[in-house]
ROZA-697340 format. One record per residue (C-alpha): z, x, y; residue number from 1. Coordinates in steps of 0.05 Angstrom, whole numbers, plus 5000, padded with zeros to 4 digits. Layout:
! ROZA-697340
+------+------+-------+-------+
|   up | east | north | guvex |
+------+------+-------+-------+
|    Z |    X |     Y |   NUM |
...
+------+------+-------+-------+
***
This chain:
! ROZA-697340
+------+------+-------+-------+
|   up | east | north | guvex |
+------+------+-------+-------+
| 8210 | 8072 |  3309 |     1 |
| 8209 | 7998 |  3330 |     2 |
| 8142 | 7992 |  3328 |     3 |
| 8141 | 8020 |  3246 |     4 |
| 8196 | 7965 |  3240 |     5 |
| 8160 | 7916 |  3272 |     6 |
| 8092 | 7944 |  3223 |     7 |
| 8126 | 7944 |  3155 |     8 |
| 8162 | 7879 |  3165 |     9 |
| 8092 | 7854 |  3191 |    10 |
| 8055 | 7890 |  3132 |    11 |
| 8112 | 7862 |  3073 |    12 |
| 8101 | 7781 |  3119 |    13 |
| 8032 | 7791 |  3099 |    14 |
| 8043 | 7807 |  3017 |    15 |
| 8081 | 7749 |  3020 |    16 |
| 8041 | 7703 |  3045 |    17 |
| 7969 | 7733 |  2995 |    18 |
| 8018 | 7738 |  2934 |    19 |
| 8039 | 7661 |  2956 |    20 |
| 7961 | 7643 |  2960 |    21 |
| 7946 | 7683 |  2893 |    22 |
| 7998 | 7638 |  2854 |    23 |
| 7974 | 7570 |  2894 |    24 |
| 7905 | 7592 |  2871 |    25 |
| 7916 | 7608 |  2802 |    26 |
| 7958 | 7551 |  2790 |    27 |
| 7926 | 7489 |  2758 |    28 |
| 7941 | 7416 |  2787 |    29 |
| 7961 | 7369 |  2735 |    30 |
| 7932 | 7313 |  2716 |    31 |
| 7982 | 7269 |  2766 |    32 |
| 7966 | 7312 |  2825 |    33 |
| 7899 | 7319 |  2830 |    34 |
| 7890 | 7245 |  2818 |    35 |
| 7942 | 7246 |  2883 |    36 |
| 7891 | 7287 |  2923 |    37 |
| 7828 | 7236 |  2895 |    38 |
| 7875 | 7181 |  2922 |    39 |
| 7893 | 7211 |  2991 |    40 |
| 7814 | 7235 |  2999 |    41 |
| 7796 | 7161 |  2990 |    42 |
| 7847 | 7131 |  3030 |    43 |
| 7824 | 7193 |  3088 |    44 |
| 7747 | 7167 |  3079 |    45 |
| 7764 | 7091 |  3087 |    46 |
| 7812 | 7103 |  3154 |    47 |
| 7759 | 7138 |  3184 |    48 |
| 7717 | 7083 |  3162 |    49 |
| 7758 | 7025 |  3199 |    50 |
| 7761 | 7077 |  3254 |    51 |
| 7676 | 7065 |  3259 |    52 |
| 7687 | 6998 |  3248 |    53 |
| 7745 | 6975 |  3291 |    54 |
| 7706 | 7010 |  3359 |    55 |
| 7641 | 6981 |  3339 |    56 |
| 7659 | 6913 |  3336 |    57 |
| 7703 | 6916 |  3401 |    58 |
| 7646 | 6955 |  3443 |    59 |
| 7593 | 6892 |  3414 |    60 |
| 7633 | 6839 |  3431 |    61 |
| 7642 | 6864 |  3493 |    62 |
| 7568 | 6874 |  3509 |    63 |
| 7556 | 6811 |  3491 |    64 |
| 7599 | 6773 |  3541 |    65 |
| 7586 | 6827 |  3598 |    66 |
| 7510 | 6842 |  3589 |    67 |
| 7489 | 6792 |  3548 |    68 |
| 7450 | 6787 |  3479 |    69 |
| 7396 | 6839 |  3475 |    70 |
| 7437 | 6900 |  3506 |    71 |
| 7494 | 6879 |  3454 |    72 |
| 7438 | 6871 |  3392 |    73 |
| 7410 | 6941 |  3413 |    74 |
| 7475 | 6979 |  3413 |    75 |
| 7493 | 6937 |  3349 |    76 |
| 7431 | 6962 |  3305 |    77 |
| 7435 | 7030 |  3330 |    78 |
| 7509 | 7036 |  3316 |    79 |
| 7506 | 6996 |  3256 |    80 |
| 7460 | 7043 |  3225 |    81 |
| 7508 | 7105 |  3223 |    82 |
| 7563 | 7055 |  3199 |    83 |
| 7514 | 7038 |  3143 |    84 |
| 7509 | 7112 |  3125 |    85 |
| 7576 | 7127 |  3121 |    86 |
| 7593 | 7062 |  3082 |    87 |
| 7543 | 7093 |  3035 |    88 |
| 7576 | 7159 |  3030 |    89 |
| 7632 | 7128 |  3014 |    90 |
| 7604 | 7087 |  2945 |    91 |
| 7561 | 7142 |  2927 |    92 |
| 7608 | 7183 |  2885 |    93 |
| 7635 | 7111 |  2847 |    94 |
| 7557 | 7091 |  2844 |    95 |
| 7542 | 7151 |  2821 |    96 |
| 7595 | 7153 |  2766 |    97 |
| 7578 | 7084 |  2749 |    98 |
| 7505 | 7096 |  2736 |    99 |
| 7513 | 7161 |  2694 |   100 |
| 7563 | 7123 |  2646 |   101 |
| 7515 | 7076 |  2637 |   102 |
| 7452 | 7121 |  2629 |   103 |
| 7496 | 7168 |  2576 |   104 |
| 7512 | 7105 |  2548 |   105 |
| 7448 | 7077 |  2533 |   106 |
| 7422 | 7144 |  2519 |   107 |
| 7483 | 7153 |  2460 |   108 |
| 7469 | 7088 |  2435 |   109 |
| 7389 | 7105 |  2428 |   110 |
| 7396 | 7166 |  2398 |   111 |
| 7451 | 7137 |  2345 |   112 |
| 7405 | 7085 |  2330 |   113 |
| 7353 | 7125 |  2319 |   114 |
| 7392 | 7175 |  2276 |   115 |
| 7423 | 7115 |  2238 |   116 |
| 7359 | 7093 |  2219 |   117 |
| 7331 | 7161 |  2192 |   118 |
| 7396 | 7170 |  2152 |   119 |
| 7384 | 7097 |  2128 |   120 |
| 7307 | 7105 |  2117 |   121 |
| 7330 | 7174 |  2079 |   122 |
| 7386 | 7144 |  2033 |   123 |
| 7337 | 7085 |  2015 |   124 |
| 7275 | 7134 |  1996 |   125 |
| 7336 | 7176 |  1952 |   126 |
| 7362 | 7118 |  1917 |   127 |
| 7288 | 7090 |  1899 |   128 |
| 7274 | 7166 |  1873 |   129 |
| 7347 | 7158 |  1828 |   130 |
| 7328 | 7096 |  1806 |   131 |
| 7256 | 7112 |  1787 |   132 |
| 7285 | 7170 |  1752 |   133 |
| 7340 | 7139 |  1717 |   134 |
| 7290 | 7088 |  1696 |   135 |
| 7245 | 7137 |  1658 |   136 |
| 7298 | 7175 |  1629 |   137 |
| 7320 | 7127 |  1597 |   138 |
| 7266 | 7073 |  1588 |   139 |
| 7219 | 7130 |  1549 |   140 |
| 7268 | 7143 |  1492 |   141 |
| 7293 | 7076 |  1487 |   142 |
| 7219 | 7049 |  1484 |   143 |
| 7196 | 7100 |  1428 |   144 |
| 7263 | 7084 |  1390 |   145 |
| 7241 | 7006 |  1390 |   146 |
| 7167 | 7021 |  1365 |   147 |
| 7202 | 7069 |  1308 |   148 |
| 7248 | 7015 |  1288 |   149 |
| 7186 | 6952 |  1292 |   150 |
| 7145 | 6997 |  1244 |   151 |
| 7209 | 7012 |  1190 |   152 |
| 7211 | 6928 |  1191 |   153 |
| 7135 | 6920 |  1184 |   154 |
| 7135 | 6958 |  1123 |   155 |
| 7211 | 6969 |  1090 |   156 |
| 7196 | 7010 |  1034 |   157 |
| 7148 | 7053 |  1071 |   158 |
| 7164 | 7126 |  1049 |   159 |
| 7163 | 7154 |  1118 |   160 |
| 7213 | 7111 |  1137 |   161 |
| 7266 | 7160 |  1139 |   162 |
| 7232 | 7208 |  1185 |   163 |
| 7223 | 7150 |  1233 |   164 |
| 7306 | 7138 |  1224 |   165 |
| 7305 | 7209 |  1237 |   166 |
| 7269 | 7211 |  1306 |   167 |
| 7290 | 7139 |  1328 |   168 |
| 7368 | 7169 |  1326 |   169 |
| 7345 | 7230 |  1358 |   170 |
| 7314 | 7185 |  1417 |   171 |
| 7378 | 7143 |  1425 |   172 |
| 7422 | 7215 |  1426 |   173 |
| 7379 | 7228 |  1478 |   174 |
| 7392 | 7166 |  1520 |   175 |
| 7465 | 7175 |  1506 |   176 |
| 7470 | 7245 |  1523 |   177 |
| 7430 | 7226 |  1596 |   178 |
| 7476 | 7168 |  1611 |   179 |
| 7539 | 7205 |  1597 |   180 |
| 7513 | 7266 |  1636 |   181 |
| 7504 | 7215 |  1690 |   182 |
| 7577 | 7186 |  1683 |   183 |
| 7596 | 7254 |  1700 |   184 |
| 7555 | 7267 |  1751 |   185 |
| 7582 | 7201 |  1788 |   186 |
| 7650 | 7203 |  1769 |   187 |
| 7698 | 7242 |  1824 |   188 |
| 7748 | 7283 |  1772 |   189 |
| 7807 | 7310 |  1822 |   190 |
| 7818 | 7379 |  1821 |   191 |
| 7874 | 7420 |  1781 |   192 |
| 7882 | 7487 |  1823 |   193 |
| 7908 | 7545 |  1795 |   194 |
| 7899 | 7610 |  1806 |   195 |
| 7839 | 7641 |  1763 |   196 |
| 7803 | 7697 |  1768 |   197 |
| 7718 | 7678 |  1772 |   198 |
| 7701 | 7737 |  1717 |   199 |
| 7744 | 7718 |  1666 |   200 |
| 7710 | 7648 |  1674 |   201 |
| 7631 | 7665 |  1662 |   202 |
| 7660 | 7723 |  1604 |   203 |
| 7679 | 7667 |  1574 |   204 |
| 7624 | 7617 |  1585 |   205 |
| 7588 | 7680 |  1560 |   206 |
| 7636 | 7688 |  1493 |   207 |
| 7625 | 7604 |  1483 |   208 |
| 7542 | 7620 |  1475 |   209 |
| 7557 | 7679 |  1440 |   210 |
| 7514 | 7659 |  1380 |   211 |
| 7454 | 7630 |  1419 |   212 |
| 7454 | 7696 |  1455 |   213 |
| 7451 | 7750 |  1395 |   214 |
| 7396 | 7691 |  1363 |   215 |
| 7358 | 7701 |  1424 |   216 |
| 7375 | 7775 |  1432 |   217 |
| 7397 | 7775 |  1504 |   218 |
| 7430 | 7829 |  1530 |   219 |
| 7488 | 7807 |  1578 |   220 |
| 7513 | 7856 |  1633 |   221 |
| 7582 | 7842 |  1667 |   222 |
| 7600 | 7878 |  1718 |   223 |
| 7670 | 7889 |  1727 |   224 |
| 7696 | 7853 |  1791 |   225 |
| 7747 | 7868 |  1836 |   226 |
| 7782 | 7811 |  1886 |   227 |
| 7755 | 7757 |  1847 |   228 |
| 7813 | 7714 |  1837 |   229 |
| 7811 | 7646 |  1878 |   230 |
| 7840 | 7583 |  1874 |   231 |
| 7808 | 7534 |  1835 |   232 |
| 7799 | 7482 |  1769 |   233 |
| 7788 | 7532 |  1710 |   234 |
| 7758 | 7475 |  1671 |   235 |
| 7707 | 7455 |  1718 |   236 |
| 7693 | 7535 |  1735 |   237 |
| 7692 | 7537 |  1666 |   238 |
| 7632 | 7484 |  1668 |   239 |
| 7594 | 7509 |  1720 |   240 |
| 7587 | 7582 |  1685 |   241 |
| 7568 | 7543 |  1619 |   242 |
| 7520 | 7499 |  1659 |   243 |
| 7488 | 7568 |  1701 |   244 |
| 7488 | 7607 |  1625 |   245 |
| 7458 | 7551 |  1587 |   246 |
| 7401 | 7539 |  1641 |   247 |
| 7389 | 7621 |  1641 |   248 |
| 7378 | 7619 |  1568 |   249 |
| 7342 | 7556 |  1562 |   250 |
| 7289 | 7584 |  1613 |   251 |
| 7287 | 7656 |  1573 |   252 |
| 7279 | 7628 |  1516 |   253 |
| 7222 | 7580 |  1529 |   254 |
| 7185 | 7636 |  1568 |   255 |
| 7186 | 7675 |  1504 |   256 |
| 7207 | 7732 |  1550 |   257 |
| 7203 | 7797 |  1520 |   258 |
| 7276 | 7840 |  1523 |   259 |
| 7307 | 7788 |  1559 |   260 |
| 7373 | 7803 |  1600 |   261 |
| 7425 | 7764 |  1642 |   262 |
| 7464 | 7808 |  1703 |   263 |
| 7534 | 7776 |  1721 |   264 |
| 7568 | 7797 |  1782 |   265 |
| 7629 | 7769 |  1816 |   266 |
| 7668 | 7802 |  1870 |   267 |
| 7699 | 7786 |  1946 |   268 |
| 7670 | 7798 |  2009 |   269 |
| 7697 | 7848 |  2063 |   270 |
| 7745 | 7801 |  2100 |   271 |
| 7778 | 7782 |  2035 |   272 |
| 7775 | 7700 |  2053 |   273 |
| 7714 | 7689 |  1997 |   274 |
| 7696 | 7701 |  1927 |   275 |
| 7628 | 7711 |  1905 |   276 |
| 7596 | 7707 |  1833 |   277 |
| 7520 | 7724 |  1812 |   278 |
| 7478 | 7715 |  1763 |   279 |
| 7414 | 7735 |  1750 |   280 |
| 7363 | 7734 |  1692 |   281 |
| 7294 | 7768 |  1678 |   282 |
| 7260 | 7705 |  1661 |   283 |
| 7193 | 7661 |  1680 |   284 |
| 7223 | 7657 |  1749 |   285 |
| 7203 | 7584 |  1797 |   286 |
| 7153 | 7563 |  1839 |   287 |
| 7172 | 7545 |  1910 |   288 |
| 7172 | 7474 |  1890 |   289 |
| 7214 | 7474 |  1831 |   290 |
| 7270 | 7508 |  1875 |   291 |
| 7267 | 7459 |  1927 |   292 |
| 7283 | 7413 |  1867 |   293 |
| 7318 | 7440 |  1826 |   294 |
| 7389 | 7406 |  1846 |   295 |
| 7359 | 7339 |  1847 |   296 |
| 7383 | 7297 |  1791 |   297 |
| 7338 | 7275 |  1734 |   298 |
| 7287 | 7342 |  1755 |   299 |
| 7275 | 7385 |  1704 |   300 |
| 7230 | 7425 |  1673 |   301 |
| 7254 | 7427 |  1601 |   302 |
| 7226 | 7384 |  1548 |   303 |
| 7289 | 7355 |  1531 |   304 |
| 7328 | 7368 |  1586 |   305 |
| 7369 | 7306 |  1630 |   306 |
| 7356 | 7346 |  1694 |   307 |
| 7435 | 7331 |  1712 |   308 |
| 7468 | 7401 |  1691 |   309 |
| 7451 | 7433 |  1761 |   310 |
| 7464 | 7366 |  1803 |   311 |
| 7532 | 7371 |  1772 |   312 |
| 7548 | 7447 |  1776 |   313 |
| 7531 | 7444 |  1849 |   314 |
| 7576 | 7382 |  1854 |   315 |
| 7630 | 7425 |  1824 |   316 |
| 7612 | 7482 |  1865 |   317 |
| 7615 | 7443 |  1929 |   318 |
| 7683 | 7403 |  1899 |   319 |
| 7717 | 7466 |  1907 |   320 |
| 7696 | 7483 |  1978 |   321 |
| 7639 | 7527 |  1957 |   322 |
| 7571 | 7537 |  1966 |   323 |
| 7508 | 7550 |  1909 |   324 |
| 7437 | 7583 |  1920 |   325 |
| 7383 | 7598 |  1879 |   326 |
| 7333 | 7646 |  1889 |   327 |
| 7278 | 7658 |  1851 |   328 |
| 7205 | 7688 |  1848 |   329 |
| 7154 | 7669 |  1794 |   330 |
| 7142 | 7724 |  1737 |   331 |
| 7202 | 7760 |  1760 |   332 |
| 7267 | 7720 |  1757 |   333 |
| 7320 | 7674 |  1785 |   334 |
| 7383 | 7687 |  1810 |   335 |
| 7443 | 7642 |  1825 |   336 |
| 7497 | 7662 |  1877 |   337 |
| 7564 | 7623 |  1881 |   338 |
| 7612 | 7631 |  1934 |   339 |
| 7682 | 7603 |  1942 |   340 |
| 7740 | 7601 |  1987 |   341 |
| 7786 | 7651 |  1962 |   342 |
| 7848 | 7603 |  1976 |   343 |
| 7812 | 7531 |  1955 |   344 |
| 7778 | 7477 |  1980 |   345 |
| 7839 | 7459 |  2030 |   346 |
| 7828 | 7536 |  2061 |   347 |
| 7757 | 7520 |  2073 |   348 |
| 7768 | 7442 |  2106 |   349 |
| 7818 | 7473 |  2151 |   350 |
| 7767 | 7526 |  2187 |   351 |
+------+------+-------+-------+
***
C-alpha cells in the first residue's frame, strides 16, 4: 500500500513538473527578457574570456623570468592562438550582424535606384507621348481653322466663304470639345456617395441615347439584375455608362454592322462584397493593339473622336474603388466588364 502511495504521489510529482515545462515552453519571452538572456550570454562569453586571458598572461610572464625568452614566446604563440579563436567567436555574431546590415543596405538602395529610375524613365516616355498627343489634337484643327480664315481675307466676297465659316467653327468646336474633355480628365471631382443601384444607371444612360439607338436600329437587351446596388456617385456612374454606350454605338455604327445589338448585365458576385456590370456589343470587335490602347488618352480610332472618353470612364471607374476590362476579338465583338466594391471606395482601401 506504501509503495502505491509512494507511486501515485511519484507519478502526480512528475505531471507537475511536464505540465510546468509545457507552459515554460509555450510561453513567449518578451521583448525585455530575452534581451536579458542576450545580455547575460555576453557577459558569460567575455568572463570566460578574461578567464583565458588572466592565466595566459600569468603562466608567460612567469616563463619568461624562470626559463627565459624562447620557452615563454613558444607557450605564448601556441596559447595565444586559441585565445585568438575564441576572441573571434566572440565578434562573430556583432560582425556578422554588422556586415548583413550593410550588404541589405546597399543591396535596398541598388535596387531602389534602379526601380526609381525605370519609374522615372517610364513617366518621362508617358508625358512626351501626352504631350505629342495633345499637340496634334489640337494643333491639326487649329491649323486648318487659320488656313480657312487666311483664304475668307484673301478674297472677302468669295461665295464659298460661308462654307469655309462653316468648317473653320466646326474645327475650333473640335479643339474646344478636346481641351474641355481634357479639363475633365485632369481635374480630381470628389465623390458624392449614395446608395444606387448600377442597372438603373446604364437603363438610363440607355433611355439618354434613346434616339441615336432607334436611328441606328440597335436592339438593347437588359438583363434584370439582382444585388446590384453599391455605393457610389450616380453622376459620375451616370457618365461612365454614357461614355461605355456612346463608344458601343459609335463603333456599330461606323462598322455598318448588320442587326446590331448591345447585351447589358449587372449583378453581384457570390460573397456579396462586389458589384459587377457588362456590356457587350456585336460590333467590328479590336485588334490586340487597339486594346492595349485603348485607355490611353488622345487614342482613338474614330474620325472625330478626342480619344479621352475611355481615359476618363476608367478614371471614374478606378475613383470609386473599381476596376474596368475590355475584351474583345476582331469580327466578333467587344465587351466591357466593370466591377465595384459593393460598400465604396473606402470598403475597398481598407482590405
Amino acid at each position: 500500500m506504501r509503495n502505491d502511495d509512494w507511486k501515485a504521489r511519484w507519478r502526480e510529482r512528475q505531471e507537475r513538473r511536464e505540465e510546468r515545462r509545457g507552459r515554460r515552453g509555450r510561453s513567449e519571452p518578451t521583448p525585455e527578457e530575452q534581451a536579458l538572456r542576450e545580455a547575460r550570454r555576453h557577459a558569460s562569453r567575455k568572463i570566460g574570456f578574461l578567464f583565458h586571458v588572466v592565466p595566459y598572461a600569468a603562466t608567460v610572464f612567469f616563463l619568461l623570468l624562470v626559463a627565459g625568452f624562447r620557452p615563454a614566446l613558444i607557450v605564448a604563440l601556441s596559447w595565444g592562438i586559441g585565445i585568438a579563436v575564441h576572441a573571434l567567436s566572440l565578434m562573430t555574431p556583432r560582425l556578422r550582424s554588422r556586415w548583413m546590415d550593410q550588404e541589405v543596405g546597399r543591396r535596398v538602395q541598388t535596387t531602389v535606384t534602379r526601380e526609381r529610375r525605370a519609374l522615372e524613365g517610364a513617366h518621362a516616355r508617358s508625358l512626351e507621348e501626352l504631350s505629342a498627343s495633345i499637340a496634334h489634337e489640337i494643333r491639326n484643327p487649329i491649323t486648318a481653322a487659320k488656313s480657312l480664315v487666311q483664304q475668307m481675307g484673301e478674297d472677302p466676297k468669295s461665295p464659298v466663304n460661308v462654307e469655309y465659316a462653316r468648317v473653320a467653327l466646326a474645327e475650333l468646336d473640335r479643339v474646344e470639345r478636346s481641351i474641355s474633355h481634357l479639363l475633365r480628365f485632369a481635374k480630381e471631382e470628389p465623390l458624392r456617395l449614395e446608395e444606387v443601384r448600377l442597372g438603373d444607371v446604364f437603363a438610363e444612360g440607355a433611355a439618354a441615347l434613346r434616339e441615336r439607338i432607334g436611328r441606328l436600329r440597335v436592339t438593347v437587351k437588359q438583363e434584370p439584375g439582382s444585388g446590384d446596388r453599391l455605393l457610389g456617385d450616380t453622376e459620375k456612374l451616370r457618365r461612365v455608362a454614357l461614355n461605355l454606350l456612346g463608344n458601343a454605338l459609335d463603333a456599330l455604327e461606323l462598322a455598318g454592322t448588320p442587326k446590331p445589338r448591345l447585351e447589358i448585365e449587372t449583378g453581384a458576385n457570390l460573397a456579396g462584397s462586389e458589384v459587377w456590370a457588362r456590356l457587350r456589343d456585336n460590333g467590328p470587335g479590336m485588334d490586340a493593339d487597339a486594346i492595349r490602347r485603348i485607355f490611353q488618352p488622345f487614342y482613338s480610332e474614330k474620325p472625330n473622336g478626342t480619344g479621352l472618353g475611355l481615359a476618363i470612364t476608367r478614371k471614374l471607374v478606378e475613383a470609386h474603388g473599381g476596376a474596368i476590362e475590355v475584351r474583345s476579338e476582331a469580327g466578333i465583338g467587344t465587351e466591357f466588364v466593370l466591377t465595384f466594391p459593393k460598400d465604396g471606395p473606402e470598403s475597398e482601401e481598407a482590405r
